[in-house]
C-alpha positions in Angstrom: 98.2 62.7 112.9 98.9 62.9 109.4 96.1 62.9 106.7 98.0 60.2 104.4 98.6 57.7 107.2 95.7 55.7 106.3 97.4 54.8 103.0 99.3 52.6 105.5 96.8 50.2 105.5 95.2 51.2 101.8 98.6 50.0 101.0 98.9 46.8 102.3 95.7 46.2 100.0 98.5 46.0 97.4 99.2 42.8 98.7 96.2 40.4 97.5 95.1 37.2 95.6 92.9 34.9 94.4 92.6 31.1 93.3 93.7 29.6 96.5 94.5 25.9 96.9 92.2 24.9 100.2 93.7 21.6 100.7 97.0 21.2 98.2 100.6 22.1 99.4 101.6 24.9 97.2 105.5 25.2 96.4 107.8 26.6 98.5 110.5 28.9 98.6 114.7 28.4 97.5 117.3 28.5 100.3 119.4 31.2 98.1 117.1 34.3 99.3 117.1 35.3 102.9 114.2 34.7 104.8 112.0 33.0 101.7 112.9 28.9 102.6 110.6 27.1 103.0 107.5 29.6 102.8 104.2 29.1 100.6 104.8 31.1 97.5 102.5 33.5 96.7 100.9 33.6 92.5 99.1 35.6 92.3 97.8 39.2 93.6 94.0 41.0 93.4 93.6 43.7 95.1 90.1 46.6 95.4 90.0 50.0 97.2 86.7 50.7 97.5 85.9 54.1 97.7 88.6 55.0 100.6 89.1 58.8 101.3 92.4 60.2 102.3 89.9 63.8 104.0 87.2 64.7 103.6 86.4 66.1 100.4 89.0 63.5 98.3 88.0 60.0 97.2 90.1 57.1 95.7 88.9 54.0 93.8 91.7 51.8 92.5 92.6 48.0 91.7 95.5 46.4 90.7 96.0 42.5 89.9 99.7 41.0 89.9 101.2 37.9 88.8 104.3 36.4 90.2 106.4 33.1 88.8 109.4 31.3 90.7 112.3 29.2 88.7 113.4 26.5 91.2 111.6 28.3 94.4 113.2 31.7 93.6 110.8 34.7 92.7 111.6 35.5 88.8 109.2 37.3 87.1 106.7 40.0 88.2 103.8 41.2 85.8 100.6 43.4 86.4 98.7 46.0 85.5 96.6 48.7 87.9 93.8 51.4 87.6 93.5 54.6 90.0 91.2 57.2 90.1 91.1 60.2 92.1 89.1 63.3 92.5 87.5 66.1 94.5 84.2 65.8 95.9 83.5 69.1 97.3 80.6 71.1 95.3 82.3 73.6 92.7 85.8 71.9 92.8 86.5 69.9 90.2 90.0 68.2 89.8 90.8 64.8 89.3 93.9 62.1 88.4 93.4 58.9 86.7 96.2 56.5 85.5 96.0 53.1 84.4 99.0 50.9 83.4 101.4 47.8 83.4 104.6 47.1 85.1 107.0 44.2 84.5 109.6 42.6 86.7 112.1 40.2 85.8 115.5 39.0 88.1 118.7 37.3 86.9 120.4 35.0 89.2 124.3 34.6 89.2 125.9 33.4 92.2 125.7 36.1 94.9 124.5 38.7 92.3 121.2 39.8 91.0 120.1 41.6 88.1 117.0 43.2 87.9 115.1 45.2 84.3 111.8 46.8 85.2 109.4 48.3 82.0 106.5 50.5 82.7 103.8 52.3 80.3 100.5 53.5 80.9 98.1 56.3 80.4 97.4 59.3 82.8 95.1 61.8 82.8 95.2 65.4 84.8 91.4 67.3 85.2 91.6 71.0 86.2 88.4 73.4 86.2 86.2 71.5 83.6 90.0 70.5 81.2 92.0 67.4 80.7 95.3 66.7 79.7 95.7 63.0 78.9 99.5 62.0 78.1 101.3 58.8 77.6 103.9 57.5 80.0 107.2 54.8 79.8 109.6 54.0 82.0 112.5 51.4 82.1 115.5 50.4 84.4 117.9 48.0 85.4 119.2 47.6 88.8 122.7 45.2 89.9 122.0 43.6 93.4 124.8 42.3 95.2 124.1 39.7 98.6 126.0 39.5 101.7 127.2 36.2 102.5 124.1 35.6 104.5 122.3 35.7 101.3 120.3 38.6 102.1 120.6 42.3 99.8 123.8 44.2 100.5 123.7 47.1 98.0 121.9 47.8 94.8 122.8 49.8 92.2 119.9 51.2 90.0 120.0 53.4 86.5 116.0 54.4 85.5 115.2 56.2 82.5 112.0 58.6 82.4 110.9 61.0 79.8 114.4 60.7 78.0 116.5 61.1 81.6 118.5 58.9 83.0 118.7 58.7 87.1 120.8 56.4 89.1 120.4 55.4 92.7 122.5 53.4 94.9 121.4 52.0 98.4 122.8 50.0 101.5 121.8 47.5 103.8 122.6 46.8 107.4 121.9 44.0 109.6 122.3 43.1 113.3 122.0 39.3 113.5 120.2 39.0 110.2 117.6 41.8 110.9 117.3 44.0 108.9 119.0 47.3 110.7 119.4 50.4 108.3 118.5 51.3 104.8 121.2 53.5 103.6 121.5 56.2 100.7 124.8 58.4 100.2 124.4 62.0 99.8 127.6 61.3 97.0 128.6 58.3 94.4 129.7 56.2 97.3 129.7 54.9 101.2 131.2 57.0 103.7 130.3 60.6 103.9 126.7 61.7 104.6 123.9 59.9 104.1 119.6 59.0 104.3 117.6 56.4 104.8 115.7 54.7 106.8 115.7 52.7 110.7 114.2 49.5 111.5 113.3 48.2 115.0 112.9 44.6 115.5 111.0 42.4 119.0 110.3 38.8 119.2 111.3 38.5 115.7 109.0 41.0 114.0 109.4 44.9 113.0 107.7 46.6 115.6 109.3 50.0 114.5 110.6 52.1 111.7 112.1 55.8 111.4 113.5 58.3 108.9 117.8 59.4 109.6 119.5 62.3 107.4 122.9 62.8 108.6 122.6 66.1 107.1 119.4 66.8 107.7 118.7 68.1 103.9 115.6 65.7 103.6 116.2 64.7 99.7 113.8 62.2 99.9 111.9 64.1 97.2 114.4 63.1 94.5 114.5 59.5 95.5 111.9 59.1 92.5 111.4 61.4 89.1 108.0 59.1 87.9 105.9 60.8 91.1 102.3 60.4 90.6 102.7 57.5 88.0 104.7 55.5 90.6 100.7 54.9 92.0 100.1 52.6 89.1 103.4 51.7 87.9 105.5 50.6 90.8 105.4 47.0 91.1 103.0 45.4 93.7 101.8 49.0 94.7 99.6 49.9 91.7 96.6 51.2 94.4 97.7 53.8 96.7 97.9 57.1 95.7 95.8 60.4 96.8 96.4 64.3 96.1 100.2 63.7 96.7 103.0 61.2 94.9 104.2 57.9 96.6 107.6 59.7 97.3 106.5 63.0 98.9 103.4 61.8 100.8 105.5 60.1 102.6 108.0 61.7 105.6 105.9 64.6 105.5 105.8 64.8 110.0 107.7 63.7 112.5 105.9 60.5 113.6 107.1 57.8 114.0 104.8 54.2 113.3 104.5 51.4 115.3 103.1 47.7 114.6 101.2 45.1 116.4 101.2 41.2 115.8 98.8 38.9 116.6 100.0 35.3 117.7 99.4 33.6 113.9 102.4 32.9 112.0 102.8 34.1 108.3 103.8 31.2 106.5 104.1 32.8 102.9 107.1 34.1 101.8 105.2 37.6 101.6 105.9 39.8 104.0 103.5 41.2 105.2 104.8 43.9 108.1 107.7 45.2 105.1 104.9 45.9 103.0 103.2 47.7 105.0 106.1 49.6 106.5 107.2 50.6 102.8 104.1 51.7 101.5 103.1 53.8 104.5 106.8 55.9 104.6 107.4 54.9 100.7 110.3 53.3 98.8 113.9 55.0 99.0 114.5 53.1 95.8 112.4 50.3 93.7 114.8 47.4 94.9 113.6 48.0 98.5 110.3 46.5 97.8 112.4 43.2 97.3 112.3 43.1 101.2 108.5 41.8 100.9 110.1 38.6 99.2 112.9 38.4 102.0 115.7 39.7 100.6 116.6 41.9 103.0 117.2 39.3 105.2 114.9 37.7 108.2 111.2 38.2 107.4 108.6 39.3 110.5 107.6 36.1 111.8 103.7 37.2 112.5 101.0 38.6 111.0 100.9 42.0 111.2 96.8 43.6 112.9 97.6 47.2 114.1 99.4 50.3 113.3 100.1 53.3 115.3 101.2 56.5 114.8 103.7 57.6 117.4 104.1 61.7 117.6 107.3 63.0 118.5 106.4 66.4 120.3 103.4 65.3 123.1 104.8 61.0 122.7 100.6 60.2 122.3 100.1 57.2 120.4 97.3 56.8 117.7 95.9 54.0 115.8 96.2 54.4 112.0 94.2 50.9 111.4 94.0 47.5 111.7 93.4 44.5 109.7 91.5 41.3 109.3 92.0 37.8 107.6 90.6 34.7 106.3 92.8 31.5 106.2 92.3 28.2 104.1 93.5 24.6 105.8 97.1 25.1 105.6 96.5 28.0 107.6 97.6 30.6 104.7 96.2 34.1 104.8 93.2 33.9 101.7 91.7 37.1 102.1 92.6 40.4 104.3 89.9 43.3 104.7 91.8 46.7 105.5 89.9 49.0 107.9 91.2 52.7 109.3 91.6 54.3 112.3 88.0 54.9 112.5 87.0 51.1 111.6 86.3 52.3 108.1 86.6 49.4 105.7 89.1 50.8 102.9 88.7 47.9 100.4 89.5 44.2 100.8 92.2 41.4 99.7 92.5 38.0 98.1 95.3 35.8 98.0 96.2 32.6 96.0 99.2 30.4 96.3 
């Protein structure tokens, strides 16, 4: 089993709030985005990793806070800032990262069509054998988002600019009876030939399953992202994992595949939870996938997600990676998750607000 696979879990911490409404109904989610009607719409986000190590002689302490506002039930704006700090704790080894920065969200509605501008900055620092190099870092983007007549994200077409470059990514959705199915990136400028992504498995209305496809087996995952490290702080609603390695190349790195477990409790926000999780453990193919925590990508896992498992391809033994734990108020929202891994570690804890 991997070393990284606890960020699975440390991940999810990316998903946290606070100033929760015990006994008020909180507003509820627009009919004109796949899977987020009538769901409790989440504010705001808080989130603490506590001193989780990814081995044994590498720490992380991070936090991130994120605020989220709704026109007329649909998610329109998304705004927060995030710390991360990294470093070696073996005697006589000293190298560290730590970043800290903001990252705002905004979305355009117009008819089936969405438009999408992202704006990142922040401050990084690199420490290598008693030096530092501190630098400044931007980033901007736009991305077109076109739904499917079942209101749910067909493609998306995104151009980022970093450090005076331009990239541009365009992904695909599939769906089998509203599930989402396949995640789909061209090898080209268009549908058709060769492609990447990633597989989605679905039971009793929840993802139970996810896995990597490369028609041509070229793995280019690596160049689904040119911000690497800074994507730990930057990327929106996943300002707190991070670790030696980048959210795009920590992630694929085996042949396992992962595996989750529900309890009985229904998630009533229009957060979810189990896409969250799945993204942050294998990483993003492109920023828009993230919208699938908000529904976009069609029918939302109907549970709450407690287990993960690690599934490895060459002896077919299956490991735990973690599990979590949650706190509810009277309308039976989730108020508060507390991440643990494999080893029943905490990793850091969650609040959520509505």
């Amino acid at each position: 089993m991997r070393k990284n696979t606890l960020f699975m879990f440390a991940g999810i911490l990316s998903l946290a709030m606070v100033g929760c409404k015990p006994t008020e109904d909180p507003d509820t989610g627009s009919s004109d985005v796949a899977g987020s009607a009538g769901k409790s719409l989440v504010k705001k986000i808080v989130v603490e990793l506590e001193d989780a190590s990814v081995d044994a002689d590498y720490s992380v302490n991070a936090t991130a806070t994120l605020n989220f506002t709704y026109d007329e039930g649909r998610l329109a704006t998304i705004s927060g800032n995030g710390n991360y700090a990294g470093k070696y704790t073996e005697p006589g080894y000293e190298e560290g990262y730590e970043a800290s920065g903001s990252a705002n969200v905004g979305l355009a509605y117009d008819g089936d069509r969405i438009d999408l501008t992202i704006s990142l900055t922040g401050t990084a620092t690199d420490s290598y054998d008693g030096s530092t190099q501190t630098v400044q870092v931007s980033a901007s983007g736009t991305s077109r988002l076109q739904l499917n007549a079942d209101k749910a994200l067909e493609t998306a077409t995104t151009s980022f600019m970093y450090e005076g470059e331009t990239e541009k990514m365009l992904v695909g959705y599939e769906y089998e009876n509203k599930y989402l199915s396949r995640s789909i990136i061209p090898y080209g400028d268009a549908f058709g030939g060769s492609s990447y992504g990633n597989t989605y498995v679905w039971t009793d209305g929840n993802m139970t399953g996810m896995d990597y496809f490369d028609d041509a087996d070229a793995y280019k995952k690596e160049e689904a992202s040119s911000l690497g490290r800074f994507g730990r702080v930057f990327f929106p609603l996943a300002g707190v994992w991070g670790g030696q390695t980048s959210m795009v190349d920590m992630s694929k790195s085996g042949t396992d595949n992962v595996e989750m477990v529900y309890s009985e409790r229904l998630n009533k926000t229009n957060v979810d939870f189990a896409m969250l999780t799945w993204l942050l453990y294998w990483g993003p193919e492109d920023y828009t996938e993230f919208l699938g925590v908000f529904g976009f990508t069609g029918t939302m896992s109907k549970n709450l997600p407690v287990e993960l498992y690690e599934r490895d391809d060459y002896d077919n033994e299956r490991y735990q990676v973690g599990h979590v734990e949650y706190t509810f108020n009277d309308n039976d929202l989730v108020t508060g998750i507390t991440v643990f891994n494999e080893e029943n570690q905490r990793l850091g804890s969650i609040s959520i607000g509505y």
